[in-house]
C-alpha positions as CSV (number, residue, x, y, z in Angstrom):
1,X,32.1,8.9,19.5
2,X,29.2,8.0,21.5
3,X,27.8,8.5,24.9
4,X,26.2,5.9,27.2
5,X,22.9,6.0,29.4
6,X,20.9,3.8,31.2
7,X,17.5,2.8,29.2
8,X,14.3,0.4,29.2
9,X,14.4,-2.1,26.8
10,X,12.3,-5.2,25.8
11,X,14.9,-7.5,24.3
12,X,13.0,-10.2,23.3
13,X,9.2,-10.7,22.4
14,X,7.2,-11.4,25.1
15,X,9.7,-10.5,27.6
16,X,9.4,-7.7,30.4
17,X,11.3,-4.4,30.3
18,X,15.4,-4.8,31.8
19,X,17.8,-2.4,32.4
20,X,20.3,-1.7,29.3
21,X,23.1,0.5,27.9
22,X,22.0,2.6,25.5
23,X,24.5,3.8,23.1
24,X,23.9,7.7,22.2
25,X,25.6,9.3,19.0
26,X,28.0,12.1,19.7
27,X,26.6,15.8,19.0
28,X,26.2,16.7,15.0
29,X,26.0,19.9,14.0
30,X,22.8,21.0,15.0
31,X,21.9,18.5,17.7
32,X,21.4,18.7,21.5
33,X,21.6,16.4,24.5
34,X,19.1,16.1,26.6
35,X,19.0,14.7,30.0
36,X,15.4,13.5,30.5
37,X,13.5,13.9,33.6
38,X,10.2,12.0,32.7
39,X,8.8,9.8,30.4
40,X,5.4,9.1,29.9
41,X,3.6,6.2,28.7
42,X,1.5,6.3,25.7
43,X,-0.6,3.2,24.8
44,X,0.6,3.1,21.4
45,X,4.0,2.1,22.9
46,X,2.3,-1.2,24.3
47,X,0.6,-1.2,21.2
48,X,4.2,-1.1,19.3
49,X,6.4,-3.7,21.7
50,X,3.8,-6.1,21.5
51,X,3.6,-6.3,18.0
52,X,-0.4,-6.0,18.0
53,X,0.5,-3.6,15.0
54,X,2.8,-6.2,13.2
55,X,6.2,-7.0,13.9
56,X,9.2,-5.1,15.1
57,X,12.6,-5.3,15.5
58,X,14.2,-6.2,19.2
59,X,15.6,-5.1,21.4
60,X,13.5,-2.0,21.7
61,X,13.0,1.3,24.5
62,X,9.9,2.4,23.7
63,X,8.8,6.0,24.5
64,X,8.0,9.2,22.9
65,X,6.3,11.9,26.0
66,X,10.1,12.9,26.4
67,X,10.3,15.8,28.7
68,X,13.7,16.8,30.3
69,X,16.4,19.4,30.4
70,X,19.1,20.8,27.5
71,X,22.6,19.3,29.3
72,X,24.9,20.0,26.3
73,X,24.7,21.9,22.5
74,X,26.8,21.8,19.2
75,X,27.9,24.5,17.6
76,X,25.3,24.9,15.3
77,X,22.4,25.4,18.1
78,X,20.8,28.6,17.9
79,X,17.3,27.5,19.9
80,X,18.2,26.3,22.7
81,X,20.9,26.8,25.5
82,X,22.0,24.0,28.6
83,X,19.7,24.0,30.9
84,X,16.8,24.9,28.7
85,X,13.6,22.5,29.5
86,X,12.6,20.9,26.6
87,X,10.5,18.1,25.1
88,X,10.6,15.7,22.5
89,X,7.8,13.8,20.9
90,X,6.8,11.3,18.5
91,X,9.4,12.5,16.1
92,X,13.3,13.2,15.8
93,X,14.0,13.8,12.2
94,X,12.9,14.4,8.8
95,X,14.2,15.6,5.4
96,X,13.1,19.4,5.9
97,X,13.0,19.7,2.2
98,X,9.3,18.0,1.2
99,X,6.4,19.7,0.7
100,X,4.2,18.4,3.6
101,X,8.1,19.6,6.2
102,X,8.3,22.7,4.5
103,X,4.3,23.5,5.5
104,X,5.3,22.3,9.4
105,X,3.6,18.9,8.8
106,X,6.8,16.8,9.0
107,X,4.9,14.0,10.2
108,X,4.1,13.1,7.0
109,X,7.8,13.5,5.3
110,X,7.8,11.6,2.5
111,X,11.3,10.5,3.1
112,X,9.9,9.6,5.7
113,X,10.3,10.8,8.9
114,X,11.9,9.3,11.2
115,X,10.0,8.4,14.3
116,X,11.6,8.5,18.0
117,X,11.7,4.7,18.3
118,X,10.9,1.5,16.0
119,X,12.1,3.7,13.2
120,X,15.8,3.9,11.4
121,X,17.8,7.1,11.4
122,X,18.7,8.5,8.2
123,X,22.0,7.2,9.1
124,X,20.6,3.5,9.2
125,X,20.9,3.4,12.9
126,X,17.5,2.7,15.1
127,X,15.8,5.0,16.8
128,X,15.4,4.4,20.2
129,X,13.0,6.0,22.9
130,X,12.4,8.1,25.4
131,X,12.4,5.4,28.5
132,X,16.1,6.7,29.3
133,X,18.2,9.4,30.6
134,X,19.5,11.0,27.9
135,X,18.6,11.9,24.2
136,X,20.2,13.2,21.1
137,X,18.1,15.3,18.8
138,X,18.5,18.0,16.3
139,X,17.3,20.9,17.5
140,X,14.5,21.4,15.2
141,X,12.8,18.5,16.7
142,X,12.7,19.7,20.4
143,X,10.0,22.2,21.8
144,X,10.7,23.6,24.6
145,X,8.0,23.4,27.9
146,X,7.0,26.6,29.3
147,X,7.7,27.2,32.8
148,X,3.9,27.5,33.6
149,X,4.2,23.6,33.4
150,X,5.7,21.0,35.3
151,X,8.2,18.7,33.6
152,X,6.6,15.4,34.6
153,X,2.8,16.8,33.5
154,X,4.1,17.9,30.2
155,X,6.0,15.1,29.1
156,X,2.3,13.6,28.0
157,X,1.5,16.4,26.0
158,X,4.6,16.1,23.4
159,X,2.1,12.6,22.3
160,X,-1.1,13.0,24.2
161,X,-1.5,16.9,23.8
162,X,-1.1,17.6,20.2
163,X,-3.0,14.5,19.3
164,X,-6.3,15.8,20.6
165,X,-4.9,19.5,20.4
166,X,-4.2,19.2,16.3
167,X,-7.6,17.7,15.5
168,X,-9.7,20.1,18.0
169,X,-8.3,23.2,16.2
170,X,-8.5,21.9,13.1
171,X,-12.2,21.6,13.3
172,X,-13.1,24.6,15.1
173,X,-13.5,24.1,18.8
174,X,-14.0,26.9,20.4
175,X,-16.9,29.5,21.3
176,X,-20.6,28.7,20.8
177,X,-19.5,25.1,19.6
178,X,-20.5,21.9,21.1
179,X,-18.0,18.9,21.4
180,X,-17.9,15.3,22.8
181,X,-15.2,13.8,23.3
182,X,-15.5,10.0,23.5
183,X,-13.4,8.3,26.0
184,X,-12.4,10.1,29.1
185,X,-8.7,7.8,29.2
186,X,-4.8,9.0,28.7
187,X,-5.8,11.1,25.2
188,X,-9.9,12.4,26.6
189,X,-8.9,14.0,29.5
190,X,-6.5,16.0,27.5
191,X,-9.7,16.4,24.7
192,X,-12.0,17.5,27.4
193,X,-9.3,20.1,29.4
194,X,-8.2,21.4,26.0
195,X,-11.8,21.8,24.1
196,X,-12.8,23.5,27.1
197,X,-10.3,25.9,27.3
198,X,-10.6,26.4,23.7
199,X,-14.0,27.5,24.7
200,X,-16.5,24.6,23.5
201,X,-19.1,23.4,25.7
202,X,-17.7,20.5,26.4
203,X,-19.3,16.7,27.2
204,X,-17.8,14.1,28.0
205,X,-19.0,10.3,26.9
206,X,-18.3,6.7,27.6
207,X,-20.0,3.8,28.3
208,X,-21.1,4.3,32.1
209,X,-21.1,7.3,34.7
210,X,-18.2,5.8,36.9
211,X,-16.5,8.9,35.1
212,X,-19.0,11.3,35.1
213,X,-17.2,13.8,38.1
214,X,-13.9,13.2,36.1
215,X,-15.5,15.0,33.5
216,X,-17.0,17.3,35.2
217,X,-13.5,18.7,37.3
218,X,-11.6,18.5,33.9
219,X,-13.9,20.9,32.1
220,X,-16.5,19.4,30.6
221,X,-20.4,20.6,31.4
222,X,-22.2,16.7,31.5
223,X,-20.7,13.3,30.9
224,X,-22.7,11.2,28.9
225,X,-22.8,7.3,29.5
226,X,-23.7,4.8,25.8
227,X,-24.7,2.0,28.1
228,X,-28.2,3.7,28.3
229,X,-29.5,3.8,24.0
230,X,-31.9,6.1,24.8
231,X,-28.6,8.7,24.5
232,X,-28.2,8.7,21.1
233,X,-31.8,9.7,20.8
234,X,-31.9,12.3,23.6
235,X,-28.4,13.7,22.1
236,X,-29.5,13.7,18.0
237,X,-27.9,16.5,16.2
238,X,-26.3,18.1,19.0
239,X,-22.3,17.9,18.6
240,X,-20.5,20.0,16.1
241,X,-17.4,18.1,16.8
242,X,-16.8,14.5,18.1
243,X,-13.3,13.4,18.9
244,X,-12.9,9.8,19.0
245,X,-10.0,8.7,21.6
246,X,-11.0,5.2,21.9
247,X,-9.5,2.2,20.2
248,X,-12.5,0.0,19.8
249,X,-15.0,-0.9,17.0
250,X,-18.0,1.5,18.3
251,X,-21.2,1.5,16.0
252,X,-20.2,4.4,14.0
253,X,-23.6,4.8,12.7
254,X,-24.9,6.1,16.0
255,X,-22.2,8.4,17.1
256,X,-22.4,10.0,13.7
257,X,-26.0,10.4,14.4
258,X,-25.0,12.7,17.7
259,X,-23.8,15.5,15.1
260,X,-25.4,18.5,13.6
261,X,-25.3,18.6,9.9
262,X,-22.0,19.6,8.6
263,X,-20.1,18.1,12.0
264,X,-17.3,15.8,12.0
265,X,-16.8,12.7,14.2
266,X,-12.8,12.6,14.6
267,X,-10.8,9.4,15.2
268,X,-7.4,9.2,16.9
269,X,-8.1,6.1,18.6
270,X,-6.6,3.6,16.2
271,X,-9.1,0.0,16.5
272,X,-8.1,-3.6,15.4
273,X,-10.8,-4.2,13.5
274,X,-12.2,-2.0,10.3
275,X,-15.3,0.4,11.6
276,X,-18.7,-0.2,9.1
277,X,-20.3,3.3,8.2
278,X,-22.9,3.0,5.9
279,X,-22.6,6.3,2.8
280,X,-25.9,7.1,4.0
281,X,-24.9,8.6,7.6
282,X,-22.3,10.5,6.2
283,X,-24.6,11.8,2.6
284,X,-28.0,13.0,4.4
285,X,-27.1,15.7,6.7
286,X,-23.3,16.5,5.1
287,X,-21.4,14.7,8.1
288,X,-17.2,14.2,8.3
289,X,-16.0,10.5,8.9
290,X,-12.1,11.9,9.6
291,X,-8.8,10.8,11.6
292,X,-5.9,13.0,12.6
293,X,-2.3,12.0,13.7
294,X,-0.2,14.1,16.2
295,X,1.0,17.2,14.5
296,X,4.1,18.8,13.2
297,X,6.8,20.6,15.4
298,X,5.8,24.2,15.1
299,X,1.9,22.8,16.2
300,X,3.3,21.6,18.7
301,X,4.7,24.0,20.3
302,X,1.6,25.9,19.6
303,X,0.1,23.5,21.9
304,X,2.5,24.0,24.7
305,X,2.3,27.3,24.6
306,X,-1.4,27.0,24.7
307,X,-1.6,24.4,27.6
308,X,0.6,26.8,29.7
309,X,-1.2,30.0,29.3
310,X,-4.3,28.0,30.0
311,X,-2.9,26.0,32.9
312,X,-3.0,22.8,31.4
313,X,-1.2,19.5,32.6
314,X,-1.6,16.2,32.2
315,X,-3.2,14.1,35.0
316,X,-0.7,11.9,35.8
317,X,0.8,9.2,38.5
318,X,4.6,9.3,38.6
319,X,6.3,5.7,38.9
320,X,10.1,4.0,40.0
321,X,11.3,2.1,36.7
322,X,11.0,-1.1,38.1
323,X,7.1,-0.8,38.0
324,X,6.8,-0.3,34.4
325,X,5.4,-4.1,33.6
326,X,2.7,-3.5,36.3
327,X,2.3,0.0,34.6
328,X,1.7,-1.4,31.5
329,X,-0.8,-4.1,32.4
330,X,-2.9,-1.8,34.3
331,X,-2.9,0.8,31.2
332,X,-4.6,-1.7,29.3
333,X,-6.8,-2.3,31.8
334,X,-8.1,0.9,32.1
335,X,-7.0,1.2,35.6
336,X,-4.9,4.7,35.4
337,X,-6.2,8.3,36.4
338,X,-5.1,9.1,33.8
339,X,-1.3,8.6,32.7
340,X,2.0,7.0,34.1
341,X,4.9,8.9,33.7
342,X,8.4,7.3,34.8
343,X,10.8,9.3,36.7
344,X,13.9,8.2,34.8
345,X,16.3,9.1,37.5
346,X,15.0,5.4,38.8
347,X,16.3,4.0,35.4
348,X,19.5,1.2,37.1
349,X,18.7,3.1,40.4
């Protein structure tokens, strides 16, 4: 048995979004349903449906910033109850059994895991996304949203959060450390708010000041603009950590060249084209070239728990359904402050 509910969906390459039937399974064992509130849009899922990271399979609902509420539990839920708010993110499955699931980083199951959309089920059904009103997930693979955030400015954090939350912990922001975080878009707003409340001295740094009070209100003490050379001599040897949110080909050599010895320049900004470090930049001073993806399920709620006692939200501009092509276009163009999220109530409305 399955249930229906209205969805998103490309159908065909190059096509805009329509309104579909999505067909969800009937409740397992240890799965809830989920009626979803908001969606937000990551750029990855632009990335994915436009098959500028190779091809996919159609028709396809994108969307993995899931944030809604429990409407329905099997029998063999014990974390969650209806009416529970809850969020899912990049991921809805995985075999629990590996090595990297049983240390809580199931997103690299070597089954593998099975990723909210453009993915197959372990059941050889495909995944599909978040830009819907309902869900089914097994519970292990919801987190549930504190009440000191809003529904619609955490659903970017189940994506955006943990992405520059993971990486940020991992290499030790906090007190008496300095970070930049390059690119103050959908995933460096979240860097700046979250460094700074992890209590780094925070800077902010892209390629001109139009940003510079943005920084500034979210947390961070300057914003630095790379249109102007003379910065990467001025800022020599100052960051302990970097976190790349960009997805361009930036000379490497010179943002390397902003870090103490022993820092680490972070990517999670995912380029076309193949970045060109020379050993040297990395060698004399004992620098880290590194990337992170997202983070596993217990991090993640970590991170929402985090975000709430600190107050932390996404900036966000809430849209109908039928705006989601314009949405889209205007993410790649830079031209959001500083994600959409889609009230899927709007969804056929």
């Amino acid at each position: 048995m399955t249930t229906q509910t209205p969805a998103l969906a490309v159908t065909k390459a190059d096509n805009p979004f329509e309104t579909v039937t999505l067909q969800r399974r009937d409740l397992r064992d240890d799965d809830i349903r989920i009626d979803i509130k908001f969606a937000g849009i990551c750029h990855s899922d632009i990335h994915t449906v436009r098959q500028e990271w190779g091809e996919i399979q159609f028709p396809i609902t994108p969307g993995h910033e899931i944030a809604g509420v429990v409407a329905e539990t099997a029998s063999g839920v014990t974390k969650f109850k209806v009416g529970d708010r809850v969020g899912v993110g990049c991921m809805v499955d995985s075999c629990g059994e590996c090595e990297m699931c049983k240390n809580g980083q199931e997103q690299f199951c070597t089954k593998p895991a099975v990723f909210t959309y453009n993915s197959d089920n372990y059941d050889g059904e495909r995944a599909q996304g978040g830009y819907s009103q309902q869900i089914v997930v097994t519970e292990r693979f919801a987190c549930r949203i504190p009440d000191g955030i809003e529904l619609d400015e955490a659903a970017p954090l189940l994506c955006a959060g943990i992405t520059t939350y993971a990486p940020l912990k991992r290499w030790g922001a906090g007190q008496g450390r300095r970070v930049g975080v390059v690119g103050v878009g959908g995933l460096g707003h979240l860097g700046v708010k979250i460094a700074a409340a992890m209590g780094a001295e925070v800077y902010g740094i892209s390629r001109t000041m139009d940003k510079a009070q943005d920084s500034e209100k979210l947390g961070a003490t300057a914003h630095l603009a790379t249109n102007d050379e003379s910065v990467f001599e001025k800022y020599a040897g100052t960051f302990d950590v970097i976190l790349n949110t960009v997805s361009a080909d930036l000379p490497m050599t010179s943002y390397l060249g902003l870090l103490k010895p022993f820092g680490a320049l972070v990517n999670v900004g995912l380029p076309n084209d193949d970045y060109e470090v020379p050993p040297r930049s990395l060698i004399g001073q004992s620098k880290s070239l590194s990337g992170s993806m997202i983070g596993g399920i217990a991090e993640t709620q970590e991170m929402l728990d985090f975000c709430a006692e600190h107050g932390i939200g996404a900036t966000i501009e809430v849209i109908d359904a039928k705006d989601i092509d314009t949405a889209w276009d205007k993410v790649v163009a830079g031209d959001v402050r500083y994600r959409y999220v889609i009230d899927t109530a709007t969804i056929g409305a």
